[in-house]
C-alpha positions in Angstrom: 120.5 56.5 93.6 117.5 56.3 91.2 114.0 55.5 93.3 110.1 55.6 93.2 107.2 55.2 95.4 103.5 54.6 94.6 100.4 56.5 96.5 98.7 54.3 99.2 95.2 54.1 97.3 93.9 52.0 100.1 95.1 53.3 103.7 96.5 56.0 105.4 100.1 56.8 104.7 101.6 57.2 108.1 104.4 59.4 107.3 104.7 61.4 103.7 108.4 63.0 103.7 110.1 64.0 100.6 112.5 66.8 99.0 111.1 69.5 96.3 108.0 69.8 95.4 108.3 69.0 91.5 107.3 66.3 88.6 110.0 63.4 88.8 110.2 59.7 89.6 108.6 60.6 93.1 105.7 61.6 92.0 104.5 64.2 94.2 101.2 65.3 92.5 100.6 61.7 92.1 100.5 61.4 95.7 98.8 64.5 96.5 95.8 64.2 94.4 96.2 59.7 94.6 96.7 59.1 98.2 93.8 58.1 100.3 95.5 60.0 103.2 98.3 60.9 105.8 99.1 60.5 109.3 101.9 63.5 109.0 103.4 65.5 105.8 107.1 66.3 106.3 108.4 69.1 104.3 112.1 70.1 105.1 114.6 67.8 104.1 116.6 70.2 101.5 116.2 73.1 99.7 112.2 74.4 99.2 110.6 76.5 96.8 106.7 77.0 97.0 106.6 79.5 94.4 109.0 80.7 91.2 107.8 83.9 90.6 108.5 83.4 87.1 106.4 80.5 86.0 102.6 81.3 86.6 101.6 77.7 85.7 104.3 75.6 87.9 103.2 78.0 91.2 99.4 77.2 90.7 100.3 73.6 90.0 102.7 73.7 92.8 99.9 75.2 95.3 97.4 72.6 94.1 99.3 70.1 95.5 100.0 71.4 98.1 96.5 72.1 99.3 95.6 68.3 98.9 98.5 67.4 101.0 97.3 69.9 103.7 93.5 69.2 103.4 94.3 65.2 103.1 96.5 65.2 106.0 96.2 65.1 110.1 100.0 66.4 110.9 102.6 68.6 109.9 105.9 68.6 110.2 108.1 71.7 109.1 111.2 71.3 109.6 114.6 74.0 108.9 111.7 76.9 109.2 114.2 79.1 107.1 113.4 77.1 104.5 109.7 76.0 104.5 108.3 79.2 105.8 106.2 79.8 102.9 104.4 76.6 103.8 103.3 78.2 106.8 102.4 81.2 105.3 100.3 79.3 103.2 98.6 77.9 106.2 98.7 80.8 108.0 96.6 82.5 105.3 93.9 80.0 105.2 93.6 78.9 107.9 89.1 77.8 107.6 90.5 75.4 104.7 92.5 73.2 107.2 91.1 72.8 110.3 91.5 68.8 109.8 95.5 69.8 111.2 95.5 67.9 114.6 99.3 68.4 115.1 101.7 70.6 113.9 105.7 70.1 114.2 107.7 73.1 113.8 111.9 73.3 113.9 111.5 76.9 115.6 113.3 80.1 114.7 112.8 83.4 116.0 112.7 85.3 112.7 109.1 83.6 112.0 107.5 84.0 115.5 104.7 85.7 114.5 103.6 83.5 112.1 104.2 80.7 114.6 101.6 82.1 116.9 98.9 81.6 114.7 99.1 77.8 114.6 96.8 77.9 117.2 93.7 79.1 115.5 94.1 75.5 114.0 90.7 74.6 116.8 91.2 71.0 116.1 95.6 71.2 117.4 96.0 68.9 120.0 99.7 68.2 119.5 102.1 71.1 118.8 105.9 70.2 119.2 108.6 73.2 118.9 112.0 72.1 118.1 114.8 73.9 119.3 112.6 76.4 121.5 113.3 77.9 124.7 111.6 79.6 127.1 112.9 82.6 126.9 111.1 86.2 125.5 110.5 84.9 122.5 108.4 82.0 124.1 106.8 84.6 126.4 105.1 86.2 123.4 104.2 82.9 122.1 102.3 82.2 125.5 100.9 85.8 125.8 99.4 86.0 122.7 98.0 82.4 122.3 96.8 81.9 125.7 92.9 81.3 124.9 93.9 78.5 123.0 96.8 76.9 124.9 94.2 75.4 127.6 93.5 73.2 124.7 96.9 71.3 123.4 96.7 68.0 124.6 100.5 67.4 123.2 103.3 69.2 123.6 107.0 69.3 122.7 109.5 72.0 124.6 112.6 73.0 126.0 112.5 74.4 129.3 116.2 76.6 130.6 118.5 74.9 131.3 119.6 77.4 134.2 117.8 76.4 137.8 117.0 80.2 138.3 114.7 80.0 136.0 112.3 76.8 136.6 110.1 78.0 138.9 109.3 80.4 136.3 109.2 77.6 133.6 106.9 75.7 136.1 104.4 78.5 136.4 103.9 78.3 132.6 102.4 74.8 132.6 99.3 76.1 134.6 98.0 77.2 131.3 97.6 73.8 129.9 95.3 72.2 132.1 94.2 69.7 129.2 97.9 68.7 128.5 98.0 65.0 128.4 101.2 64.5 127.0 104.8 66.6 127.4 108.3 65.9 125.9 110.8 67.9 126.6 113.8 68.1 124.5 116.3 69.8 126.8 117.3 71.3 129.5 116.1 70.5 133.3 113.0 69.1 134.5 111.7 69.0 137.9 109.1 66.3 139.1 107.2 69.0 140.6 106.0 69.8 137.3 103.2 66.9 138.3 101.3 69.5 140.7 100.8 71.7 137.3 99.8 68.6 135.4 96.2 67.1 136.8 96.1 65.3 133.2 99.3 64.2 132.0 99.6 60.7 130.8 103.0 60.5 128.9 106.2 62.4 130.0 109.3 62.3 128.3 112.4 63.8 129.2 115.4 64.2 127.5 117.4 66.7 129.8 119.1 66.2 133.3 115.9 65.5 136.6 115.7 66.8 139.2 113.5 66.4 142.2 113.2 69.5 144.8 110.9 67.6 146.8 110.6 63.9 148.2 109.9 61.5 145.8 106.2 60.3 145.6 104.2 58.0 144.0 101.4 60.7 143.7 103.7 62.1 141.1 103.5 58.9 138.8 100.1 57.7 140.0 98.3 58.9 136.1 101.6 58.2 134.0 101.2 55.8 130.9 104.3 56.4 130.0 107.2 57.8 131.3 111.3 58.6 129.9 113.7 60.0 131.5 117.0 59.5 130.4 119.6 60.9 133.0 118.3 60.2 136.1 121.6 60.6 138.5 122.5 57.2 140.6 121.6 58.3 143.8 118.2 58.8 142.7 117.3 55.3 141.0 116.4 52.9 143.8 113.6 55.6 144.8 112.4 55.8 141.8 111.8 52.6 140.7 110.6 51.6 143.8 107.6 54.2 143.5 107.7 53.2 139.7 106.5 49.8 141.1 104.0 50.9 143.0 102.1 52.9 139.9 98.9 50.7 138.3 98.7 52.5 134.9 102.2 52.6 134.1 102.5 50.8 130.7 105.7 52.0 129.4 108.9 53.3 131.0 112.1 54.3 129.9 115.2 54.8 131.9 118.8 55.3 132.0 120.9 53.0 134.5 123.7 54.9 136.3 125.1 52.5 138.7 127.5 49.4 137.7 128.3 47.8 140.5 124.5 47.1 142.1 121.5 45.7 139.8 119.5 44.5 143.3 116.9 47.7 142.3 116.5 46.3 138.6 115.6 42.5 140.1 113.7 44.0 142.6 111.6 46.2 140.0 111.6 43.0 137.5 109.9 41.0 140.8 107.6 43.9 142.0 106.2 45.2 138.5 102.2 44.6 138.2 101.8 46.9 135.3 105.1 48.4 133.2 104.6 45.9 130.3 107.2 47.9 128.2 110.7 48.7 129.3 113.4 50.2 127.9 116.8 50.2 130.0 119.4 53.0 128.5 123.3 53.2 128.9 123.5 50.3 131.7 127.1 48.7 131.9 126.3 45.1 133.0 129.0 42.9 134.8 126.9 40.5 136.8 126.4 38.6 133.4 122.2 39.7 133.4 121.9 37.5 136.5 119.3 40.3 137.5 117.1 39.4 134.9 116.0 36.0 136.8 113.7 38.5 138.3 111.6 38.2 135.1 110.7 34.6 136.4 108.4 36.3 139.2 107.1 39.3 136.5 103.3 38.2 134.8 103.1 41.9 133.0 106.3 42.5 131.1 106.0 41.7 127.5 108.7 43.9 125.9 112.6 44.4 127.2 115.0 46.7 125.7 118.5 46.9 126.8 121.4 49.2 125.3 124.8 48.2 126.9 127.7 50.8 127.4 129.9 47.9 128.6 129.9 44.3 129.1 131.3 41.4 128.8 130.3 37.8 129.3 132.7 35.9 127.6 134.2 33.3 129.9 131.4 30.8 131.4 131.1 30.2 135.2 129.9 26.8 136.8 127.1 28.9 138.0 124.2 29.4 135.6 121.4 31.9 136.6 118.6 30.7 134.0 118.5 27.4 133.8 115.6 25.5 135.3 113.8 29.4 135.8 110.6 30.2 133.4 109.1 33.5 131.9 105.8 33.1 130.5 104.8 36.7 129.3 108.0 38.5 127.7 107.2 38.7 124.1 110.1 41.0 123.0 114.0 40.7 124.0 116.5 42.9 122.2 120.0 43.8 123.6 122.0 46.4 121.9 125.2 46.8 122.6 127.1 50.7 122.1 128.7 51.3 118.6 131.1 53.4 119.8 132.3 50.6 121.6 136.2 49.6 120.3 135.7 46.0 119.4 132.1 43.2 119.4 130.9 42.5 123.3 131.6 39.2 123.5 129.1 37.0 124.5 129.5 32.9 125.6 126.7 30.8 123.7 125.8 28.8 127.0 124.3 32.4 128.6 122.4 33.5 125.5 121.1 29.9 124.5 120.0 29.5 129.1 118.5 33.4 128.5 116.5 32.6 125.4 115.5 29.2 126.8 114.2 30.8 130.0 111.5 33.1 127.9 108.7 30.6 126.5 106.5 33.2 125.2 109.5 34.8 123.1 108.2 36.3 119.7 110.7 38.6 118.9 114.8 37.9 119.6 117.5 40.9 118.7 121.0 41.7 119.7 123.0 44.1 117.8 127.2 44.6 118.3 128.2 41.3 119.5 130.8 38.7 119.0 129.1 35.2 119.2 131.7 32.4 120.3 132.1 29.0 118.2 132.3 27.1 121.2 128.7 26.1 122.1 127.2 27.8 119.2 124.2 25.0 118.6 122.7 25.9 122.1 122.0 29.0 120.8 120.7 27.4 117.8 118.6 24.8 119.8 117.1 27.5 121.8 116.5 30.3 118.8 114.7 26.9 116.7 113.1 25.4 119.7 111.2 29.3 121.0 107.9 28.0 119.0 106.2 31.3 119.2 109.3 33.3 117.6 108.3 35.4 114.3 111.2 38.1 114.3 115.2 37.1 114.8 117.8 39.9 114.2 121.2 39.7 114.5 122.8 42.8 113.1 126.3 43.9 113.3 127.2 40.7 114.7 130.7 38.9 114.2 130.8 35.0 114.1 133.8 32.8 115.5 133.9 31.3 112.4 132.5 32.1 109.0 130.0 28.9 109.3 128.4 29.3 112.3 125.8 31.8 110.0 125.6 29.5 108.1 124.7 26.7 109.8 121.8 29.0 112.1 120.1 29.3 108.8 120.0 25.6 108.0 118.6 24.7 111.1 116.3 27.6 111.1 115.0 25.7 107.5 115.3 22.6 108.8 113.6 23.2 112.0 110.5 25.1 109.8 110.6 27.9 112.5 107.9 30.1 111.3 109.9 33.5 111.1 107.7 36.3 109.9 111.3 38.7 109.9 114.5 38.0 109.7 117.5 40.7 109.9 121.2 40.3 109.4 122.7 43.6 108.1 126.6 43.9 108.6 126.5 40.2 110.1 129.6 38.3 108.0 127.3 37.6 105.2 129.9 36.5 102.6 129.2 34.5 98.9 129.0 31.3 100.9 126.7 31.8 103.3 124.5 33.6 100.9 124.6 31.0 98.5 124.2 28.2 100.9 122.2 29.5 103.6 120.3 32.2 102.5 118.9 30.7 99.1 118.3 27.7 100.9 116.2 29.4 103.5 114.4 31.4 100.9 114.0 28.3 99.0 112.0 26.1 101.4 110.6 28.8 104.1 107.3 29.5 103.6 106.6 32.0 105.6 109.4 35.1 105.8 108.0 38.5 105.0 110.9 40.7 105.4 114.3 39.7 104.8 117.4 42.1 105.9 121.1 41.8 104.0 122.5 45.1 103.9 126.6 44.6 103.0 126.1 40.9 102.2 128.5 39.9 99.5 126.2 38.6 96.3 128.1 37.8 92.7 125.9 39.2 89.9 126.0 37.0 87.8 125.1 33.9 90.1 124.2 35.2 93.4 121.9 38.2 92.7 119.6 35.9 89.9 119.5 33.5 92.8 118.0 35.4 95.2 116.1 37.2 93.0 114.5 34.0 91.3 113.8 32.9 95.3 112.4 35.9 96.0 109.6 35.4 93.0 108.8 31.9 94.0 108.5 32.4 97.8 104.8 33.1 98.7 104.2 35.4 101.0 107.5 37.7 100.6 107.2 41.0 101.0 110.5 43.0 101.3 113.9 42.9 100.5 117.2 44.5 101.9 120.3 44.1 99.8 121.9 47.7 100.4 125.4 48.3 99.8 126.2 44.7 98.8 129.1 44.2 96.6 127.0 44.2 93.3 128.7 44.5 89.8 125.9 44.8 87.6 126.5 49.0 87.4 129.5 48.6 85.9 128.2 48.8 82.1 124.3 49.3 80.8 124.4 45.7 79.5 124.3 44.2 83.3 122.5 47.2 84.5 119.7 45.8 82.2 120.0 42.2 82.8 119.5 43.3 86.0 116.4 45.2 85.0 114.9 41.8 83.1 115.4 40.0 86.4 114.0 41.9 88.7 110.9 42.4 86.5 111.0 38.5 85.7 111.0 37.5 89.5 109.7 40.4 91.9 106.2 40.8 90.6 105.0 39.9 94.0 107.6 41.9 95.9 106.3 45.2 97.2 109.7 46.5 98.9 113.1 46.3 97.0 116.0 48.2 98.1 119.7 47.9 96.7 121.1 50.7 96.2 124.8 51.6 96.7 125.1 55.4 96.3 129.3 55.3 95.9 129.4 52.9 93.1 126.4 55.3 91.3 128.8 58.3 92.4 131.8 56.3 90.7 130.9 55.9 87.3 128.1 58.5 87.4 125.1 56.4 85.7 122.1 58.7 87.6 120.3 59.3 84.7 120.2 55.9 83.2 119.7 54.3 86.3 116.1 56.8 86.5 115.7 55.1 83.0 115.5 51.5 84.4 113.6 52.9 87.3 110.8 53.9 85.4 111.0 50.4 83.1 110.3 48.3 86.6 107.7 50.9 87.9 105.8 50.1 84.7 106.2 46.4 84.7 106.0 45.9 88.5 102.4 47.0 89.5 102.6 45.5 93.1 106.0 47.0 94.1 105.3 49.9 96.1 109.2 51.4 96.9 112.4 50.6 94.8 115.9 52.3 95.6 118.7 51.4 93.2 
C-alpha cells in the first residue's frame, strides 16, 4: 500500500497517529512544523527510534519535530512503552516547555515507573489513562509519590484487582481524587460503592464484572452523564434500570442485556426515560421480534439507539404487528448490529423492518450490519427507507440480499425518490459489476447531495467500471469521500493500467478530498511498492484538494 496525508492548515487535527518518525510520503515534518494543531499525538504503532546515535543531523531534525508535535498538541498517547520510552524521556526532561499537555495516555510497564510518575508535574493534566495497570505495588508508588497532584486529574483510566479481597483497599485509593470527574476502568471488578468516594464524577465506564455490596440507590447515579457497564449479571438489571430511570442528568448509558426470555424492564425503561437521550444495548439475544421497542412510542428524550444482537431471528411474519399505527417523534439514530461471530446472516422479514422504520418520523440515521434481507416484501423496506424525509445516513454493511437485485433496485428508488442522503455505506453488501454499474453510477449520476460513499469489496472492471465511477465522482458536487477498498481491481497488474489509473484519478477527483482503494494482497503479489509510492506522489502533486489517498 502506497499513501499520503496533507497537514490540516485550517483546524485542529483530532487525532495525529503514525509509524517512524522519518522523511517519506507521510510527511511527518510537514505536519509537525504545517499543522495548525492536535487534539492527541499517537506514537506507538511499530518500531520507534528517537535518536541514531550515529547521525548528528537526523537526531536534531528528528527532535525538532518532535517538539512541535508536543508543544502543538493537547494529548498524548504512548503506546507499547518499551518502545516509545524515549518520548517520555523527552518529556520527562522538559517538562516547563509543555505544560499545554492536558492528557496523557500511556500502555503501562513496570520497567519505566519512575519516569511515569513524573507525568504529573504536567499542572495543566486533567486526563491521565494507564493501560494495562493494576493496582498492585507498583501502583502504590505511583500514588505515594504523586499524591499532591492526583487531587487534580479530572480523567482517569485504571484497572482495579480483579480479586474481591482487595477492593476495599482499591476503594480507599479513590479518596485522593476528589476532583475526578470522569473514571474508566479497563478491568477487573467494580463496586457501585465507589460513588461515596466520588462527590464529582460525571462519566463511569466499566469494562469488568459489577458488583453491588450494598442496596441499589439512585443516590449512586443521581450526578452520572454517562454511565457503561458492560456485565451487569441478570439478576441485577430490573433494579438498575429502574433507578436508571429515575436519574435527571443521565444523557448516555451503556449496557449489556443478560436475560432472553423477559424484555418487560427494557419497555418499561423505554416508557419511563425523561433524560437518557443515548443508549447503547450490548450482547442482548432478542426473540420477541423487538416488540419491546413500542415503548419508544411513549419516550420524548431518546434520540440515539444502538443495538448489538448475540441472537435473533425474525424471519417468519406473524398476523400480529407491534408498530404499525404507533409513532416516535424524537429518535434520530437506529442502528442494529448483529454478532459476526454468528454462523450464518440474522434473517430479518421486510414487513418488521419496513413497520420499525416507519414507526420513527424523526429518523436521520438508519444502520443494520450482519443480516439477511428477504425478497419477499423487500419494497416496504424501500418505501419506508425513501419515505423517512429527515434521513441523511443509510448503512447496510455486511448484508446479504435474497436476490442479487434487490440492491439494486434500493438504489434506484433512493435516486428516484431524491432522498437527500448525506452518507451512504454498503461494504461487503453483494455489490457485484451489475449493481455497480447500474445502481451505483446511477445514483452518483443524479444525486446531488451524497458526501461519503462506502464500497469496500464491490466488484468494479477497470477498464469500464473504475472510469465510471471515477468520472461520477468528478462531476458530483458536493462529494467528498470515497471507499473502494479491496475491490476486485486489475489496473496493478502492469505500470501501463497502474498509470491510466493515475490520469483518471487526477482527471476526475480534483474535488475529492478522501480516496481510498487499496488492496494490500494484490500489492504483496506482484510486489509494485515502490512504483506505486511513484504514482502517489504524481496525484499528491496534481490533486491539491485531496487530503488522504491509500492505494
Amino acid at each position: 500500500m502506497a499513501q499520503f496525508q496533507r497537514p490540516q492548515t485550517h483546524r485542529i487535527v483530532d487525532l495525529l497517529t503514525f509509524i517512524q518518525l522519518k522523511e517519506d510520503l507521510f510527511k511527518i515534518r510537514e505536519f509537525a512544523t504545517q499543522s495548525l494543531g492536535f487534539n492527541k499525538v499517537q506514537f506507538g504503532n511499530q518500531y520507534f527510534k528517537l535518536k541514531t546515535g550515529t547521525d548528528k543531523t537526523q537526531d536534531d531534525q528528528n527532535l525538532e519535530t518532535l517538539h512541535h508535535l508536543l508543544k502543538k498538541t493537547k494529548g498524548l498517547i504512548l503506546n507499547r512503552l518499551y518502545k516509545t520510552y524515549e518520548v517520555l524521556e523527552y518529556l520527562c526532561e522538559n517538562f516547563e516547555k509543555y505544560q499545554n499537555i492536558q492528557s496523557m495516555t500511556i500502555d503501562f510497564n513496570k520497567e519505566f515507573i519512575k519516569l511515569i510518575v513524573q507525568v504529573t508535574k504536567l499542572h495543566e493534566l486533567q486526563e491521565l489513562n494507564l493501560i494495562q495497570a493494576f493496582f498492585d505495588e507498583d501502583i502504590k508508588m505511583f500514588e505515594q509519590t504523586s499524591a499532591q497532584n492526583l487531587e487534580e486529574i479530572e480523567d482517569l483510566d485504571i484497572g482495579l484487582s480483579s480479586t474481591q479481597n482487595e477492593l476495599g483497599e482499591n476503594l480507599e485509593l479513590f479518596k485522593q481524587f476528589s476532583k475526578l470527574k470522569k473514571l474508566r476502568i479497563s478491568f477487573g471488578k467494580t463496586d457501585l460503592s465507589i460513588f461515596e468516594y466520588l462527590p464529582n464524577i460525571e462519566v463511569l465506564e466499566s469494562n469488568g464484572d459489577l458488583l453491588a455490596s450494598s442496596q441499589l440507590s439512585v443516590k449512586y447515579f443521581e450526578n452520572l452523564k454517562k454511565l457503561s457497564i458492560i456485565n451487569i449479571e441478570k439478576e441485577m438489571i430490573f433494579d438498575i434500570l429502574q433507578e436508571l430511570s429515575s436519574c435527571l442528568k443521565l444523557k448516555e448509558l451503556e449496557i449489556n442485556y443478560p436475560i432472553k426470555d423477559d424484555y418487560k424492564p427494557l419497555q418499561l425503561f423505554f416508557q419511563r426515560n425523561k433524560s437518557v437521550e443515548v443508549l447503547m444495548i450490548k450482547k442482548i439475544k432478542v426473540f420477541d421480534r423487538f416488540e419491546f421497542m413500542i415503548g419508544l412510542a411513549e419516550n420524548n428524550t431518546l434520540k440515539h439507539l444502538f443495538f448489538e444482537l448475540l441472537r435473533t431471528d425474525i424471519k417468519s411474519l406473524d398476523k400480529d404487528t407491534f408498530f404499525a399505527g404507533n409513532q416516535n417523534m424524537t429518535l434520530e439514530t437506529l442502528s442494529i448490529k448483529a454478532s459476526i461471530k454468528a454462523k450464518s446472516k440474522y434473517f430479518v422479514h421486510s414487513n418488521y423492518m419496513a413497520e420499525l422504520i416507519g414507526m420513527l418520523k424523526n429518523l436521520t440515521n438508519f444502520e443494520i450490519y450482519n443480516f439477511s434481507l428477504l425478497g419477499d416484501q423487500f419494497s416496504n423496506i424501500i418505501d419506508s427507507i425513501t419515505n423517512t424525509i429527515n434521513l441523511q445516513s443509510l448503512s447496510m454493511q455486511q448484508c446479504t440480499f435474497e436476490t442479487n437485485d434487490l440492491l439494486c433496485q434500493l438504489l434506484i428508488a433512493l435516486t428516484e425518490k431524491q432522498v437527500n442522503l448525506k452518507v451512504l455505506k454498503l461494504n461487503q453488501s453483494q455489490l457485484n459489476v451489475r449493481t455497480m454499474e447500474v445502481g451505483v453510477i446511477k445514483f452518483l449520476s443524479e444525486n446531488k447531495s451524497i458526501q461519503r460513499l462506502d464500497l469496500q469489496f464491490c466488484e468494479i472492471d477497470f477498464t469500464a467500471g473504475l472510469s465510471l465511477i471515477l468520472e461520477a465522482c468528478g462531476k458530483h458536487p458536493v462529494l467528498q469521500y470515497l471507499d473502494i477498498t479491496h475491490s476486485k481491481l486489475w489496473y496493478l497488474r502492469n505500470d501501463i493500467k497502474l498509470k491510466q489509473m493515475v490520469e483518471c484519478v487526477i482527471k476526475n477527483c480534483q474535488n475529492l478530498q478522501y480516496l481510498f482503494m487499496q488492496d494490500s494482497n494484490t500489492v504483496r503479489q506482484i510486489g509494485i511498492e515502490d512504483m506505486l509510492k511513484e504514482q502517489v506522489k504524481i496525484i499528491y502533486d496534481n490533486c491539491p484538494k485531496m487530503m488522504e489517498l491509500k492505494i
